[in-house]
Structures are given as structure tokens and as C-alpha cells.
mmCIF file of the N, C-alpha and C atoms, coordinates in Angstrom:
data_MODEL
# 
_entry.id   MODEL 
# 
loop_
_atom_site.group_PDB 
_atom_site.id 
_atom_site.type_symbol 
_atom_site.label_atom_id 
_atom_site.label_alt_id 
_atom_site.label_comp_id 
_atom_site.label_asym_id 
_atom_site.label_entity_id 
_atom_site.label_seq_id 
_atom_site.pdbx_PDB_ins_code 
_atom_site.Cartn_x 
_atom_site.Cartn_y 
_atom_site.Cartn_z 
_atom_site.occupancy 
_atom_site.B_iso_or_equiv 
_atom_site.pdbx_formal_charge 
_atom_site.auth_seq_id 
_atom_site.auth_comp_id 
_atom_site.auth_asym_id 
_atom_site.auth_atom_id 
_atom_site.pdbx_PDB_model_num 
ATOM 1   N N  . UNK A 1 1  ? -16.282 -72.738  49.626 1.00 0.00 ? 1  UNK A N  1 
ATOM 2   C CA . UNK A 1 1  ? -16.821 -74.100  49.609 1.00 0.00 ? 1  UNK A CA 1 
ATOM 3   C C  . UNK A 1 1  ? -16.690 -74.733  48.213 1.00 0.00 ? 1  UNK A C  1 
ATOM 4   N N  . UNK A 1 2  ? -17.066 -74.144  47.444 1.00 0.00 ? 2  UNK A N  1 
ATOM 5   C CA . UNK A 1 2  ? -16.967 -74.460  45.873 1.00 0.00 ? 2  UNK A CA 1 
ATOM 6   C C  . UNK A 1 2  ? -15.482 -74.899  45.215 1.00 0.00 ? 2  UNK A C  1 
ATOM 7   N N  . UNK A 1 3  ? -14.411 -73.863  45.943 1.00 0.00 ? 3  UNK A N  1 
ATOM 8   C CA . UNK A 1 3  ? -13.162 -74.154  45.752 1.00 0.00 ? 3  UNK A CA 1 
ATOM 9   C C  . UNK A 1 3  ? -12.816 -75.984  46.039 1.00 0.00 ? 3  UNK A C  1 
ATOM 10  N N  . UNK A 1 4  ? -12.883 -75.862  47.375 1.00 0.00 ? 4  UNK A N  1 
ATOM 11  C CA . UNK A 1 4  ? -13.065 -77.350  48.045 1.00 0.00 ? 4  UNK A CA 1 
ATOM 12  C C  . UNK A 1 4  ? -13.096 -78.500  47.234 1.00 0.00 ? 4  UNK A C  1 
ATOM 13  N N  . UNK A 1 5  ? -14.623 -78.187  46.826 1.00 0.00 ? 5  UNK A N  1 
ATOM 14  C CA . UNK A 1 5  ? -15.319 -79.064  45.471 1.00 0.00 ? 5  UNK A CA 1 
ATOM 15  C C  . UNK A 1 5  ? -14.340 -79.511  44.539 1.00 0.00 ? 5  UNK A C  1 
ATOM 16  N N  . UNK A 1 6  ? -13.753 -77.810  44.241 1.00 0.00 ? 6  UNK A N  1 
ATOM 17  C CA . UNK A 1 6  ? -13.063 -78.282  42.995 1.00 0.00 ? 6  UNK A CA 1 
ATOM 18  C C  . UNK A 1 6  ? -11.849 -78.925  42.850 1.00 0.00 ? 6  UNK A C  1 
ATOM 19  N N  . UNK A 1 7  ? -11.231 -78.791  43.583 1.00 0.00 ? 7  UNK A N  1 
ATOM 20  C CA . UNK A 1 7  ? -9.873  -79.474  44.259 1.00 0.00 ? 7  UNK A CA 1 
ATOM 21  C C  . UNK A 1 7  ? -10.113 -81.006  44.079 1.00 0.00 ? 7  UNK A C  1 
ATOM 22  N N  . UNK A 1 8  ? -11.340 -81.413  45.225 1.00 0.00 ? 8  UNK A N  1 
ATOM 23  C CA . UNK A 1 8  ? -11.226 -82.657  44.827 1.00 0.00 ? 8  UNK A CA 1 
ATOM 24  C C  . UNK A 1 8  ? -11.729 -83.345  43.963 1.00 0.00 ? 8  UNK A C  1 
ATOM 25  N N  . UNK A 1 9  ? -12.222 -82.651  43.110 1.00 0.00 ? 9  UNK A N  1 
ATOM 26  C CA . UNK A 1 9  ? -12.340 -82.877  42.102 1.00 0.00 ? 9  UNK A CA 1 
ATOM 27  C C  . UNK A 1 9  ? -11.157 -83.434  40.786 1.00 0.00 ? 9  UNK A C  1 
ATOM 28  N N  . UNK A 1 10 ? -10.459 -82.645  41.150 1.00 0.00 ? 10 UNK A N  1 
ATOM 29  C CA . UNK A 1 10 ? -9.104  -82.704  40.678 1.00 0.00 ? 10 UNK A CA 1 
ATOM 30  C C  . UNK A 1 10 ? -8.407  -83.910  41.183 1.00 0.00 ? 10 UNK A C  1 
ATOM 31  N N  . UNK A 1 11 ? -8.376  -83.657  41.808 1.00 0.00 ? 11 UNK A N  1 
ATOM 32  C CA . UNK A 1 11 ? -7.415  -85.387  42.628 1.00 0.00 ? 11 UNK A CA 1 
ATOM 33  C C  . UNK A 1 11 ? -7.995  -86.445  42.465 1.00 0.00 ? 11 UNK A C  1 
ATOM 34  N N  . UNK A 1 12 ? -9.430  -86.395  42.379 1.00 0.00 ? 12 UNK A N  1 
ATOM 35  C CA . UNK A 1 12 ? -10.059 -87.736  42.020 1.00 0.00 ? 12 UNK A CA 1 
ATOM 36  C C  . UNK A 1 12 ? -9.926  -88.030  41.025 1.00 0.00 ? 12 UNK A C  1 
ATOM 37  N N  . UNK A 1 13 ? -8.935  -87.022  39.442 1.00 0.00 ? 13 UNK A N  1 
ATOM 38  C CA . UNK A 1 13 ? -9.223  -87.013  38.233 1.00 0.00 ? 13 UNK A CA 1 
ATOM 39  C C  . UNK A 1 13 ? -7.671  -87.515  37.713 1.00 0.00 ? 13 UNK A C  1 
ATOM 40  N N  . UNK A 1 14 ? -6.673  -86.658  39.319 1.00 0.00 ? 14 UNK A N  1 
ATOM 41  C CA . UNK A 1 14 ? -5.030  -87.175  38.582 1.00 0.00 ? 14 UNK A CA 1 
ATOM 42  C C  . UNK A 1 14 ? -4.983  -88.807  39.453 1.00 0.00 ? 14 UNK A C  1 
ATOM 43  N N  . UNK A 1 15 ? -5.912  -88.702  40.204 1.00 0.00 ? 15 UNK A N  1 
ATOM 44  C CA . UNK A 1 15 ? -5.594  -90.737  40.768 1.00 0.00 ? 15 UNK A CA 1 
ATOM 45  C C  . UNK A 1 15 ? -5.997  -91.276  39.556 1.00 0.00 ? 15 UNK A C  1 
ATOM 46  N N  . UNK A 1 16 ? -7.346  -90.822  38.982 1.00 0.00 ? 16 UNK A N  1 
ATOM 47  C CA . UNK A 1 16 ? -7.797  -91.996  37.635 1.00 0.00 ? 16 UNK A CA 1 
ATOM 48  C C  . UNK A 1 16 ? -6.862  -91.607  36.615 1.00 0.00 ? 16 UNK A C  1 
ATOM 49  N N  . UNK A 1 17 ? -5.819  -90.702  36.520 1.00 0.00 ? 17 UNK A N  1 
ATOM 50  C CA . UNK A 1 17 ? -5.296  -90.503  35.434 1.00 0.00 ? 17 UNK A CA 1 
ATOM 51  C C  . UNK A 1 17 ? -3.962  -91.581  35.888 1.00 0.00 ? 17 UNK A C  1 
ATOM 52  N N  . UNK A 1 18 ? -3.798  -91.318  36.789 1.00 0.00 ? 18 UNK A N  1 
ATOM 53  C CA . UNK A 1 18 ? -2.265  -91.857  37.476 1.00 0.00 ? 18 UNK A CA 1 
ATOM 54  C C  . UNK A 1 18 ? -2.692  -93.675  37.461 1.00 0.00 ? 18 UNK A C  1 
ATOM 55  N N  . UNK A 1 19 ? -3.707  -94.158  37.379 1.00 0.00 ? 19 UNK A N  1 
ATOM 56  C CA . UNK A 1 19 ? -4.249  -95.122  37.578 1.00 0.00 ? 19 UNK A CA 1 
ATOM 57  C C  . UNK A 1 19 ? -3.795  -95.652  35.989 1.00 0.00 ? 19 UNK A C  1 
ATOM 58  N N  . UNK A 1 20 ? -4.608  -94.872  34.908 1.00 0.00 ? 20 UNK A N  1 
ATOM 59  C CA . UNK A 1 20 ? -4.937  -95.334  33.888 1.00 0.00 ? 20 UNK A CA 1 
ATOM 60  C C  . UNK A 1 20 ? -3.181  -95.590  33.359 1.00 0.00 ? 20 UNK A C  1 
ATOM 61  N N  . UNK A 1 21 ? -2.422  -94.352  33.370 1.00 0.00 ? 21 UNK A N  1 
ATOM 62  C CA . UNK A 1 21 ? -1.263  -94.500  33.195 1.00 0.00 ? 21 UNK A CA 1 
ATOM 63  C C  . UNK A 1 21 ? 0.043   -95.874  33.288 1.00 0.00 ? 21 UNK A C  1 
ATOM 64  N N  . UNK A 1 22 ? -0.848  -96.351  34.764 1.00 0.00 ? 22 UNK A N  1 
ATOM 65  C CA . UNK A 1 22 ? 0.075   -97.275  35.423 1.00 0.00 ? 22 UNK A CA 1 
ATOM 66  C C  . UNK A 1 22 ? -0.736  -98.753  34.666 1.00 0.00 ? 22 UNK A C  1 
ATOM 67  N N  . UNK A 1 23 ? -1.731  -98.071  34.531 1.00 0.00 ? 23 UNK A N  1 
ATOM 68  C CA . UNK A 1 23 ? -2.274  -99.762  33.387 1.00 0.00 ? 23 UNK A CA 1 
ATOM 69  C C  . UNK A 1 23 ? -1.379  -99.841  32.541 1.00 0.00 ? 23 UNK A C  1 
ATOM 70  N N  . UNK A 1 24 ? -1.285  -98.415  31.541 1.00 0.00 ? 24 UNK A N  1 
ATOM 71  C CA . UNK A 1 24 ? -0.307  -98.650  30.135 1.00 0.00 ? 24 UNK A CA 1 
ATOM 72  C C  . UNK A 1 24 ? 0.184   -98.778  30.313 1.00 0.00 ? 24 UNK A C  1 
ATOM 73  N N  . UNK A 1 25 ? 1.156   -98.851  31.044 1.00 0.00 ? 25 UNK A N  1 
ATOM 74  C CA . UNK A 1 25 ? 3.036   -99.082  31.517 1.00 0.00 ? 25 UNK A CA 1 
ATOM 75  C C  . UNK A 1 25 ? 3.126   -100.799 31.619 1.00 0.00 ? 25 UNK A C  1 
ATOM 76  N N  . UNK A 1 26 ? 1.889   -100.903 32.581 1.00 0.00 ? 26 UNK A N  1 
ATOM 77  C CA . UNK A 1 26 ? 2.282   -102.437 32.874 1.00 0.00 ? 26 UNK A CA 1 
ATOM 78  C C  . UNK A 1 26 ? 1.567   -103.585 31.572 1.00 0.00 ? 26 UNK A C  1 
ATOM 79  N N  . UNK A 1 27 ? 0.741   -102.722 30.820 1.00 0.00 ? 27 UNK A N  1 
ATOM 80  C CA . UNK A 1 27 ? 0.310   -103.529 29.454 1.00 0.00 ? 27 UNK A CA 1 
ATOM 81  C C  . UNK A 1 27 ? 1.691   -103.549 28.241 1.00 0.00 ? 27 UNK A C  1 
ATOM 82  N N  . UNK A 1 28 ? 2.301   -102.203 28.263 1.00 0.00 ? 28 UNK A N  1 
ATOM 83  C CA . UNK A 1 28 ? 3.495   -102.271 27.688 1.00 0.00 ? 28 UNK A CA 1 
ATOM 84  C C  . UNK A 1 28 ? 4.364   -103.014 28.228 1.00 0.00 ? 28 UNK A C  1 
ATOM 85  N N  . UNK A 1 29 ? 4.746   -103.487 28.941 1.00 0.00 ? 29 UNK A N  1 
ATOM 86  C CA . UNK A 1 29 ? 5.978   -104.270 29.662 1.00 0.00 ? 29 UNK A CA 1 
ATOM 87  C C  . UNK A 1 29 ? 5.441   -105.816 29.553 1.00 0.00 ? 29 UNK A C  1 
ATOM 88  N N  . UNK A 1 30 ? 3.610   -105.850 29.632 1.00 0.00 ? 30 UNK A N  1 
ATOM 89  C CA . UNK A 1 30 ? 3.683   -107.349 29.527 1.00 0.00 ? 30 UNK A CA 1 
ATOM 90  C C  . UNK A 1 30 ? 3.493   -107.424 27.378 1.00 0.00 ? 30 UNK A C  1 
ATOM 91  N N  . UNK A 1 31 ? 3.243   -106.851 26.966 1.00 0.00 ? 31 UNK A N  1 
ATOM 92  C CA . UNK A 1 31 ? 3.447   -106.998 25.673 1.00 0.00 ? 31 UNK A CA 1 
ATOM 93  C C  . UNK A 1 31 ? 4.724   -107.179 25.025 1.00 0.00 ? 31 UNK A C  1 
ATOM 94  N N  . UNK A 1 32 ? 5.615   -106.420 25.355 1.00 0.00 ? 32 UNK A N  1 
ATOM 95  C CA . UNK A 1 32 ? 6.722   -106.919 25.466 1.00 0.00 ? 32 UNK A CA 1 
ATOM 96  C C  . UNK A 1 32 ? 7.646   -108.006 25.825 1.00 0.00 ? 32 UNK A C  1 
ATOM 97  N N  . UNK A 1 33 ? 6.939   -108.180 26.822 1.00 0.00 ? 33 UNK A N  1 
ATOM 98  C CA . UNK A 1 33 ? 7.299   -109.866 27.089 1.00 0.00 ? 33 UNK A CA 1 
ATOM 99  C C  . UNK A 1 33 ? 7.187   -110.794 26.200 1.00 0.00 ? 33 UNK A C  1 
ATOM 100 N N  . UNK A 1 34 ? 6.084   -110.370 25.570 1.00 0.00 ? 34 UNK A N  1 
ATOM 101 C CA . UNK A 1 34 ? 5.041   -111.496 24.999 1.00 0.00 ? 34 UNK A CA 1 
ATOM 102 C C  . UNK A 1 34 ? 5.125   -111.750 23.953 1.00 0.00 ? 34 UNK A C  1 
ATOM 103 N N  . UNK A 1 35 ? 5.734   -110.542 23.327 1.00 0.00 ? 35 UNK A N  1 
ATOM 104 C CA . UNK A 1 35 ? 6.622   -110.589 21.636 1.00 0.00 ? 35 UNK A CA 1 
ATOM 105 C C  . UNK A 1 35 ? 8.007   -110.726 22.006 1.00 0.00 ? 35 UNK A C  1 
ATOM 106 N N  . UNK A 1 36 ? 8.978   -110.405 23.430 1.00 0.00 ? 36 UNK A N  1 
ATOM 107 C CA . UNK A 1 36 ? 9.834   -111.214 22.926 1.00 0.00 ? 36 UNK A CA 1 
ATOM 108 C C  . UNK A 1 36 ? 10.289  -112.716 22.746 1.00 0.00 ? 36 UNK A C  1 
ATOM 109 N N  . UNK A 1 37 ? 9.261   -113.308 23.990 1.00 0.00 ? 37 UNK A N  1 
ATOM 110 C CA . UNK A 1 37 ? 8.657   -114.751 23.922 1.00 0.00 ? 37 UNK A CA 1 
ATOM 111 C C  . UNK A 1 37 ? 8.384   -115.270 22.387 1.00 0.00 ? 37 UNK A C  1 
ATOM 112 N N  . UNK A 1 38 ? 7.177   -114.725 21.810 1.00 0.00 ? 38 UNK A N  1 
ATOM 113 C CA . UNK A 1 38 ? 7.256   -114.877 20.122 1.00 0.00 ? 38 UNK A CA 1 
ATOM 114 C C  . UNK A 1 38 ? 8.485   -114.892 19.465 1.00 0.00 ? 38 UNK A C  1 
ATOM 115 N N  . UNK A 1 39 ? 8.938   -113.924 19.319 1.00 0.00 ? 39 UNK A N  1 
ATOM 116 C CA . UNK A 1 39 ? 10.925  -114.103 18.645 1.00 0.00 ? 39 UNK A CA 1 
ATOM 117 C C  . UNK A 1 39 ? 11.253  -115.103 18.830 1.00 0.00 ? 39 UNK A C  1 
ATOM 118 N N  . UNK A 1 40 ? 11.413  -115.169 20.202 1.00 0.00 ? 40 UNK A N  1 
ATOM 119 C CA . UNK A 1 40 ? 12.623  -116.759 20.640 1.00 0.00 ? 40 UNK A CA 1 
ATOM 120 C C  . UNK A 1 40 ? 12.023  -117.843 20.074 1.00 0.00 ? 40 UNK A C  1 
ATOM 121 N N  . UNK A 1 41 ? 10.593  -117.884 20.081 1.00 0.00 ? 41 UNK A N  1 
ATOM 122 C CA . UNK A 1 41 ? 9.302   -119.393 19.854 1.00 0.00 ? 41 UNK A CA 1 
ATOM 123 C C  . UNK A 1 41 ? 9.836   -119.667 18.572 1.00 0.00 ? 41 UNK A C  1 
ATOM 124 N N  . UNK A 1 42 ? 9.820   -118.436 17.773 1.00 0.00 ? 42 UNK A N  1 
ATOM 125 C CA . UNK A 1 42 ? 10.030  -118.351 16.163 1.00 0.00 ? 42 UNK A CA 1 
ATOM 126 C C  . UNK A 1 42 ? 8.497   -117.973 15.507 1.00 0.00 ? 42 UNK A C  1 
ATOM 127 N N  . UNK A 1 43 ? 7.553   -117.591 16.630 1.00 0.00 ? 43 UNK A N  1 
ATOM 128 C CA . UNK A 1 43 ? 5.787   -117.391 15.560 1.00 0.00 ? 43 UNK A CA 1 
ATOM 129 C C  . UNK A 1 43 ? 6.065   -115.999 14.893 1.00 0.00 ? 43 UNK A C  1 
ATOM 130 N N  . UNK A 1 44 ? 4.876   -116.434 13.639 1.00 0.00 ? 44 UNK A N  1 
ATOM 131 C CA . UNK A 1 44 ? 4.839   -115.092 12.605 1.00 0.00 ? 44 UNK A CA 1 
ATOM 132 C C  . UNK A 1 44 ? 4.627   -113.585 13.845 1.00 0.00 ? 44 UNK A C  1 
ATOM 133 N N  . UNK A 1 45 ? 4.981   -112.515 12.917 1.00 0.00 ? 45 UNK A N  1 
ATOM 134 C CA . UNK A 1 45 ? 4.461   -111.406 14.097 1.00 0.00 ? 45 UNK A CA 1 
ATOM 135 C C  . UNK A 1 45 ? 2.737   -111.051 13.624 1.00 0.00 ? 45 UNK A C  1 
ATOM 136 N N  . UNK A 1 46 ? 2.283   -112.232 12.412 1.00 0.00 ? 46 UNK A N  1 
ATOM 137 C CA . UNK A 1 46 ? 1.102   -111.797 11.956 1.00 0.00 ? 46 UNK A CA 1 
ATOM 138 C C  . UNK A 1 46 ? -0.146  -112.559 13.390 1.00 0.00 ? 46 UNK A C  1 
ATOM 139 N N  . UNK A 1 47 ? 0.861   -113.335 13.854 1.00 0.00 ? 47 UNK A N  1 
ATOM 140 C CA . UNK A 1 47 ? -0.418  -113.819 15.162 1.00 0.00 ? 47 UNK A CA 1 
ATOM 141 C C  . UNK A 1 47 ? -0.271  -113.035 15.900 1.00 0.00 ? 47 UNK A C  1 
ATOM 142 N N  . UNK A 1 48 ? 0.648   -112.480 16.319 1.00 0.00 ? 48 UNK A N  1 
ATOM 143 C CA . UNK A 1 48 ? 0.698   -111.736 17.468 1.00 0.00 ? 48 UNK A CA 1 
ATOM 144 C C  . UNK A 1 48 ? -0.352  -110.093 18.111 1.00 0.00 ? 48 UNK A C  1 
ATOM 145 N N  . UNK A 1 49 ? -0.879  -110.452 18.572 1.00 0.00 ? 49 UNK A N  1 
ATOM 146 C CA . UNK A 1 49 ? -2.512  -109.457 19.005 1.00 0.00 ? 49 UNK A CA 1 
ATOM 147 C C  . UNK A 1 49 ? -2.023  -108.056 18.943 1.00 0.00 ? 49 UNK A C  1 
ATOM 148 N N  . UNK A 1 50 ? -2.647  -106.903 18.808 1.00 0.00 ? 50 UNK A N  1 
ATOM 149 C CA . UNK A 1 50 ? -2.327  -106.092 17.573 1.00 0.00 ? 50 UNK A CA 1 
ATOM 150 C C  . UNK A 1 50 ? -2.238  -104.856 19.304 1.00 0.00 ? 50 UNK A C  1 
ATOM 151 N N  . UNK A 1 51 ? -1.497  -104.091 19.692 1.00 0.00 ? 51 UNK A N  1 
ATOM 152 C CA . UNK A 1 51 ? -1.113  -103.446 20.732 1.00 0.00 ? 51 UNK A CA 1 
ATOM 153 C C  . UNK A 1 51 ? -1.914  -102.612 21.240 1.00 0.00 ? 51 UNK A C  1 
ATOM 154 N N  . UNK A 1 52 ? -2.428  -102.946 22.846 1.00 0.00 ? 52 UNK A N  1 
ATOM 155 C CA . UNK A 1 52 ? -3.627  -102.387 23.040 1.00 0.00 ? 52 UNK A CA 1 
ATOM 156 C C  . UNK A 1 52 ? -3.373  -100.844 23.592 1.00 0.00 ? 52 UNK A C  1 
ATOM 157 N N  . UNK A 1 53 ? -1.798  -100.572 23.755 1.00 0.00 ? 53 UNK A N  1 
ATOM 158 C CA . UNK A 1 53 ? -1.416  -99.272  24.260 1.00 0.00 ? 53 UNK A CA 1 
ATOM 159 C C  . UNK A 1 53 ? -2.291  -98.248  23.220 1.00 0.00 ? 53 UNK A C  1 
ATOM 160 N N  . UNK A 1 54 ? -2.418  -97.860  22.094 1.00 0.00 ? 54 UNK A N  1 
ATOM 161 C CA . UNK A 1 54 ? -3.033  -97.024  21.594 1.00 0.00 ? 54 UNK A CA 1 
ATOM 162 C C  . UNK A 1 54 ? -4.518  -97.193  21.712 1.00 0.00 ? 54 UNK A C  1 
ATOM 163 N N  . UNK A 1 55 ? -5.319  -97.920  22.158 1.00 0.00 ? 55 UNK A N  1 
ATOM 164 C CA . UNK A 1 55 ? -6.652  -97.980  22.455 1.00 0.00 ? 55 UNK A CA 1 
ATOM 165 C C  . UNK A 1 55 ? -6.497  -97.027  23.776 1.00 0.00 ? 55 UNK A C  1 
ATOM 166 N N  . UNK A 1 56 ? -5.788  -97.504  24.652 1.00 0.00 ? 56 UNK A N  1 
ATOM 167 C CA . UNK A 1 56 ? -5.526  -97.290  26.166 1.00 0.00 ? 56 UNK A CA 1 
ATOM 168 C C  . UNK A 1 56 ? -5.392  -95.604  26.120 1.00 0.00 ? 56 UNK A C  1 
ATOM 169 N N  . UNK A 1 57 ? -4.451  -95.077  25.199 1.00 0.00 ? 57 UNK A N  1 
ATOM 170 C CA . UNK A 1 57 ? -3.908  -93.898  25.411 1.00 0.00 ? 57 UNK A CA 1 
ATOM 171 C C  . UNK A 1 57 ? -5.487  -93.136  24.509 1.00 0.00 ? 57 UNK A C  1 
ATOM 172 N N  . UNK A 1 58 ? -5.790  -93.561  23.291 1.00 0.00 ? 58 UNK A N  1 
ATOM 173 C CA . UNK A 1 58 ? -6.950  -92.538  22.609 1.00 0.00 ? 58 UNK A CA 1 
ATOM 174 C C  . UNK A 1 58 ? -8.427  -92.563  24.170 1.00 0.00 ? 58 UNK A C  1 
ATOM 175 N N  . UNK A 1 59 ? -8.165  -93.910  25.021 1.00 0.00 ? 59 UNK A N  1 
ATOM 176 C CA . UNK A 1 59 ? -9.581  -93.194  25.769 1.00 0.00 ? 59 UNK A CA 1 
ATOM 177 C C  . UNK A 1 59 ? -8.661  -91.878  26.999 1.00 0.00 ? 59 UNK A C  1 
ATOM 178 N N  . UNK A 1 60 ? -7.884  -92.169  26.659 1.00 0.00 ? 60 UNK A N  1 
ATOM 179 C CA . UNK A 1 60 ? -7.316  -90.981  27.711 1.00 0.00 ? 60 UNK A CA 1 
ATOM 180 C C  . UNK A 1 60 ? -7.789  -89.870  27.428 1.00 0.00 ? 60 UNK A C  1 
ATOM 181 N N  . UNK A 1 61 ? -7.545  -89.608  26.616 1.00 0.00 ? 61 UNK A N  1 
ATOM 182 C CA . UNK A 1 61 ? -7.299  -88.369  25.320 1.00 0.00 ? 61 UNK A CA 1 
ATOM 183 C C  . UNK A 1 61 ? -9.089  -88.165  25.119 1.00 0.00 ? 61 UNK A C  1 
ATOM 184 N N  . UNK A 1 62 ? -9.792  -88.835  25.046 1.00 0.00 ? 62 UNK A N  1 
ATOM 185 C CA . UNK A 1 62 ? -11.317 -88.488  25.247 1.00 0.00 ? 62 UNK A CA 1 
ATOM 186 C C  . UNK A 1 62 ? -12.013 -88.356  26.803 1.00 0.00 ? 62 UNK A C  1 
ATOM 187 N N  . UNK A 1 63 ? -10.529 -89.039  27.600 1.00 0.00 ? 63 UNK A N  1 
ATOM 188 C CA . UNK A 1 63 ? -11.403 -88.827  29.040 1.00 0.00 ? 63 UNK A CA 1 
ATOM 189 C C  . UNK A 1 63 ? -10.807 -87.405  29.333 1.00 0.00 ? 63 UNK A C  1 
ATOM 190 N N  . UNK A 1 64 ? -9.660  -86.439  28.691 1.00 0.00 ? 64 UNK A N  1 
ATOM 191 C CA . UNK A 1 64 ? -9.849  -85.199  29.058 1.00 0.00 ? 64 UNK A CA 1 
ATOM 192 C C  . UNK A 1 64 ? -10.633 -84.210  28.680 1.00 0.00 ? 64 UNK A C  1 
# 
């Protein structure tokens, strides 16, 4: 029974991981956009909002 437990335990842990993952991917791809939009505009890269992928990835890294 305990096994059981633990299993889904597990799967409930690689969906939130598989979840969190698919945030960063799609925050990287729209950041990217968004600075290469900046380039073409011509704005400093000093406006440009400072990349939230490493926030994203350090709570990973504390949610294991």
C-alpha cells in the first residue's frame, strides 16, 4: 500500500516538474522574442527586463 503512495507521489512531482519546465521553455522563447523585437526597435539592452529563466530554474533546484 505504501509503495502505491509512493509512486504517486512521484508522478504528481514529474507533472509539476514537467509543468514547471514547459513554463521555462515558453518564458525563454517569449524573451527572446522580445529582445529580438528590441534590436530591430533599436532600445538600449539597459531597458530590457533582466531574464526571469534563472529565477524559474533556482526555485526548481529548491523544489528538489
Amino acid at each position: 500500500m505504501t509503495s502505491f503512495f509512493k509512486n504517486e507521489f512521484n508522478l504528481y512531482f514529474l507533472f509539476k516538474y514537467y509543468k514547471m519546465l514547459n513554463d521555462i521553455f515558453r518564458e525563454i522563447k517569449s524573451q527572446k522574442d522580445i529582445q529580438s523585437r528590441k534590436i530591430i526597435s533599436g532600445f538600449s539592452k539597459k531597458k530590457f527586463p533582466k531574464n526571469l529563466t534563472n529565477h524559474l530554474l533556482y526555485g526548481i533546484v529548491i523544489g528538489i
